[in-house]
N, C-alpha and C positions, 0 to 999 in steps of 0.2 A: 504494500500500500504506500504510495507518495506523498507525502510530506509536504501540504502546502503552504505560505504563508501570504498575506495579505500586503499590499505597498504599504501601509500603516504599521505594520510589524517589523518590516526591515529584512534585515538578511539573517538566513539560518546556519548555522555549522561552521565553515572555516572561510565564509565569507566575511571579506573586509567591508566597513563603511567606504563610499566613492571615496571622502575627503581625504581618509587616510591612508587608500590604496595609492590615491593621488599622491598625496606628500612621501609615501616608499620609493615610488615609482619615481619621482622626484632627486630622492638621493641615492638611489639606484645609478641612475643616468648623469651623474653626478659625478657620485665616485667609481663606475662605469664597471661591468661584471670581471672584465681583464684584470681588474685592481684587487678585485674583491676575491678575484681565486688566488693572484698572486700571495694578497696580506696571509687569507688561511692558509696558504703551503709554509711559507714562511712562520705563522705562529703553531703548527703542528711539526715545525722541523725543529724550531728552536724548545718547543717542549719534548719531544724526543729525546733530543740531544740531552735537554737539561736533566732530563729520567736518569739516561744513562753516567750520567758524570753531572752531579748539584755544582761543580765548580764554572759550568761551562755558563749559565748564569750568573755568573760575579759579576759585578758592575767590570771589574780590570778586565774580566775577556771581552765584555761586549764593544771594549773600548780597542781591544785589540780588534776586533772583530770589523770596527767602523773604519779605523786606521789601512786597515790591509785593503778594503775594498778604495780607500778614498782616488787610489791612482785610478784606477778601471772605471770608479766612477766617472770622473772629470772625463774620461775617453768615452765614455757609454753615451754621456751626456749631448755630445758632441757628436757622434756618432749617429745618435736621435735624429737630431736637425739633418745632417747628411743623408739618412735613408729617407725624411720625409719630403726632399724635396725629390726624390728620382734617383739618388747617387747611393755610393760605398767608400770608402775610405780603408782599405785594407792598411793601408802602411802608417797608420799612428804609434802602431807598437815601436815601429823602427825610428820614427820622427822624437820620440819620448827619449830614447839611446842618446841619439844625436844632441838633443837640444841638453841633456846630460852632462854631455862629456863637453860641449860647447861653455855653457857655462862655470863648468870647474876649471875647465882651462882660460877663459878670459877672467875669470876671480883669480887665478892665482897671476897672469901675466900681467894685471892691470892694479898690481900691489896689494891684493887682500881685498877687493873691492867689491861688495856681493852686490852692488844697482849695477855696477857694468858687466859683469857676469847671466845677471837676468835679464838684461837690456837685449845683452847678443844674442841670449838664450830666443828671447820673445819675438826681435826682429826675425832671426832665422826659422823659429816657426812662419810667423805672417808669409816670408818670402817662400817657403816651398809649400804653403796650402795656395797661392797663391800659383803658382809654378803646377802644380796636383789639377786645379781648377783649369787654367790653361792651356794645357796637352789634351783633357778631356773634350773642352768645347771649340777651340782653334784646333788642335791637332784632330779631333773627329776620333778620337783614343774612347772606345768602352771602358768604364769606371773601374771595372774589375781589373784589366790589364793595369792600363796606367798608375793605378795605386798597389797591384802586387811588380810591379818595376819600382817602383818608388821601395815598396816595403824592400827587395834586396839591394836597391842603389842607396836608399839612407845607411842600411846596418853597412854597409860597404865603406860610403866616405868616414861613419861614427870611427870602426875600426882603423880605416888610414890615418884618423889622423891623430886617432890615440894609440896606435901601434898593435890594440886589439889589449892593452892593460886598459885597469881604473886607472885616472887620472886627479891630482890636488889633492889637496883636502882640505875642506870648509869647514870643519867643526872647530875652528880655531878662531870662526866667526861669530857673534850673538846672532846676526839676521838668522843665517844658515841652520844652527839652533832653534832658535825659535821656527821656523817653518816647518822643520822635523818634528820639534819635540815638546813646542810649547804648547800651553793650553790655555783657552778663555772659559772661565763660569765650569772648569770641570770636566772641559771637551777639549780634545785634541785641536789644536790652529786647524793643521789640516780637513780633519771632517769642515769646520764651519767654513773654509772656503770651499769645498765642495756645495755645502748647502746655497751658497752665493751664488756661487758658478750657477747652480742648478736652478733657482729662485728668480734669477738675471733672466735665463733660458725660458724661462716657463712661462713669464710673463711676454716676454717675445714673441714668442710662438700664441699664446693662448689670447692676448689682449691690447696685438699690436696688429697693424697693415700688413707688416713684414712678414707676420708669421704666417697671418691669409694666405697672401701672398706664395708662400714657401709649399705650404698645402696646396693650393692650387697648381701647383707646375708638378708636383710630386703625383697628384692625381689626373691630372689628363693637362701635360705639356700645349698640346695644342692648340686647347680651351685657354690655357690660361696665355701663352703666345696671342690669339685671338683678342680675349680681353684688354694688352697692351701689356701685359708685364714684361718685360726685360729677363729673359728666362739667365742669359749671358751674366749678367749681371749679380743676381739673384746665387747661382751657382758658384761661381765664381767667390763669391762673399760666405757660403758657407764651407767652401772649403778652405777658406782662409782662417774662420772663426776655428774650424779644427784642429790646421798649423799652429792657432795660438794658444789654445786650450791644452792641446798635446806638449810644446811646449815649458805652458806652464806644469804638468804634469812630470817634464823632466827633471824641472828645476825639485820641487818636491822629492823625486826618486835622491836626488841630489844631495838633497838637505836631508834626508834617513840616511843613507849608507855611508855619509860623508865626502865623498868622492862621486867625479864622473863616471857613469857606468854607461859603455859604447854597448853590450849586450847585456850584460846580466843586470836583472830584475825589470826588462820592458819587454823578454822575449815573449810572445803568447799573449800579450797584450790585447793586440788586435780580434783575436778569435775570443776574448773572455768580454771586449767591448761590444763586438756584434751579437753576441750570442745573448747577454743582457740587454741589449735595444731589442732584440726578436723577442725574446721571451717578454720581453715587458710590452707587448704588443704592436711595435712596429711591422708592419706590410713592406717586405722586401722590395716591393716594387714601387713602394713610393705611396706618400698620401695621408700617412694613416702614424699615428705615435704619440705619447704622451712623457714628459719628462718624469711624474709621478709613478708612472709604469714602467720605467728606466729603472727607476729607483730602487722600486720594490725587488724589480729583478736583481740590481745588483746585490742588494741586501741578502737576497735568495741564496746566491751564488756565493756570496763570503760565507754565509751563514753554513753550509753545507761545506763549504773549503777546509772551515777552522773546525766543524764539528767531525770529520771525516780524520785529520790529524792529531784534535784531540783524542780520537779512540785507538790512535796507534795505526791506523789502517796506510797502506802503500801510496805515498803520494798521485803515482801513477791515476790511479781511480781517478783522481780530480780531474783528468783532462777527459775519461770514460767518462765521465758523469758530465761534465760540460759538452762533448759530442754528443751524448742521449740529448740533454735539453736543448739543443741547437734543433736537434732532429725532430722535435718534439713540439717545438715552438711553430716550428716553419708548418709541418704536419696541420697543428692546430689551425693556425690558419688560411690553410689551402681546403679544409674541413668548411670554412665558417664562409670562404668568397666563395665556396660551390666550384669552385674551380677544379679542371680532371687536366692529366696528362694527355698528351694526344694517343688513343689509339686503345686506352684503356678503358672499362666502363665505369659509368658514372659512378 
C-alpha cells in the first residue's frame, strides 16, 4: 500500500525541504564533488596512517608533512594554470635544478649576496618560461616535445655549469635560513608562501578577466581566438609565470639543503607536479582546474609519501603509487567527458 501525503504535509522519509536541498546543493557546487572526494581520501588516509603509528599525527610530522610537499606545490600550482589554458610544462623539474645551482653560485660570486643570487635565480626563470612559450607558438613545437627538450636541455646546462656537484653554501646567510627554516605564527616561511603563491593564483584564475580568459583558450582555442583574445599572448605569459614560480621553487630547494643542487632533490619533480594538477581535477586537454583541487591533491600525495616511509615501506612504492594515481586521475576523467578511445566500445 502507498504512502500518500498531502502538499500541506510536506515531504515524507528522506526527503529534503526545497530551501535546504537548495542551500546543499549550493555548497555542493561550491566546494565542487572533485574537492569533496579528494578532502575524504585524504582524511581517511591520514586516519589510517595515524591508526597505525599515533606519532604520525604530531603536530612536528604534519609540519614535516607541509614542508616536503611545499616545492611540488608551488610546481602543481603553476602547472594548474599551464594545463588550463591548453598546455604542459614537462620541464619544471629541471628549471627548479637550474635556477638552484644559478642562485648558489651568483650568492657566492657576488660576495655572500642572497637579493642577487635570487635576482639571477628569478630572471632566468622569466627568460626560459619565456623561451618554453616561444618554441611552442613561433616555433609551431607540440607542448609535450618542446618542454620534454627543455626538461633534458635544463638538467644539461644545470650540470655544465656546476660540473654535475652541489655548488656554495648559503647557510652562512640569515635570508637563506630563514626561507629554509624559519617560521611565522608556528608555520614553516615556506608552506605560507606556498599558500600566497597559491591565494595570488586563485584569485587570478577564479575573479579576474585573465583567468576567463585562460579558461577560455584552454576550452575551445578557436572560440576564444574568435572572441578577440590574444591566445599568443595569453600562452606565452603562463609559461612565463611557470619559469618564475619554478624558479622561485629552486631558490627554496636552495635555502633547505644549503647548496645549489643541478639534480638532486628536483629530479621527479615534474611527474609528482602533473600528476597532483590531474588528480586535483584538471582536464589534460585544457579548460577545466581549480587551485583548491591542486591542493588537496598535493596534500594527498605528501600525505601518502611521508605515511608510506613512516611505516618503513620501500621508497620505490612512492613512485608505484604516484603512477596508479596519475593513471587513475586521467581514467576518472575520460569516465566523466564520456569520452572513448577510437575503435573501442563505448
Amino acid at each position: 500500500m502507498t504512502t500518500q501525503t498531502s502538499p500541506a504535509s510536506g515531504s515524507v522519509g528522506t526527503q529534503l525541504p526545497p530551501r535546504r536541498a537548495g542551500r546543499i546543493r549550493v555548497v555542493l557546487d561550491t566546494i565542487g564533488a572533485q574537492n569533496l572526494s579528494l578532502g575524504a581520501a585524504l582524511a581517511l588516509m591520514l586516519l589510517l596512517f595515524g591508526y597505525l603509528d599515533p606519532d604520525y599525527l604530531s603536530w612536528d610530522n604534519l609540519q614535516v608533512i607541509a614542508e616536503a610537499v611545499t616545492i611540488v606545490g608551488l610546481l602543481a600550482v603553476v602547472e594548474t594554470v599551464v594545463i588550463i589554458c591548453g598546455g604542459l610544462d614537462i620541464s619544471v623539474g629541471s628549471q627548479v635544478g637550474l635556477a638552484s645551482v644559478v642562485s648558489a653560485m651568483v650568492f657566492t660570486s657576488a660576495g655572500a649576496n642572497p637579493l642577487a643570487g635570487m635576482a639571477a635565480a628569478l630572471a632566468l626563470g622569466a627568460l626560459i618560461g619565456l623561451l618554453n612559450g616561444a618554441v611552442i607558438i613561433y616555433g609551431r613545437v607540440n607542448a609535450v616535445i618542446a618542454t620534454l627538450a627543455g626538461l633534458a636541455a635544463y638538467k644539461g646546462v644545470a650540470q655544465l655549469i656546476s660540473d654535475g656537484r652541489a655548488q656554495g653554501y648559503v647557510l652562512t646567510d640569515s635570508v637563506f635560513i630563514f626561507l629554509g627554516r624559519g617560521k611565522i605564527a608556528g608555520l614553516p616561511f615556506m608552506v605560507w608562501l606556498l599558500i600566497l603563491v597559491a591565494a595570488a593564483v586563485h584569485v587570478l584564475l577564479k575573479y579576474t578577466d585573465i583567468g576567463r580568459n585562460l579558461y577560455a583558450i584552454g576550452g575551445n582555442a578557436t572560440a576564444a581566438r574568435l572572441a578577440g583574445i590574444n591566445l599568443n599572448k595569453y600562452l606565452i605569459a603562463a609559461y612565463a609565470l611557470s619559469g618564475v614560480v619554478a624558479a622561485l621553487a629552486g631558490i627554496l630547494l636552495t635555502a633547505r639543503t644549503g647548496s645549489g643542487q643541478p639534480v638532486s632533490g628536483s629530479e621527479g619533480l615534474e611527474l609528482q607536479a602533473i600528476t597532483a594538477a590531474a588528480l586535483g581535477g584538471c582536464a589534460l586537454n585544457g579548460g577545466k582546474g581549480t587551485i583548491p583541487g591542486t591542493l588537496l591533491a598535493v596534500a594527498l600525495l605528501g600525505a601518502l609519501q611521508n605515511g608510506l616511509t613512516v611505516q618503513g615501506l620501500n621508497t620505490f612504492w612512492q613512485n608505484v603509487a604516484q603512477g596508479l594515481l596519475l593513471v587513475a586521475a586521467v581514467v576518472i576523467q575520460q569516465r566523466r567527458s564520456g569520452r572513448r578511445a577510437v575503435g573501442l566500445p563505448a
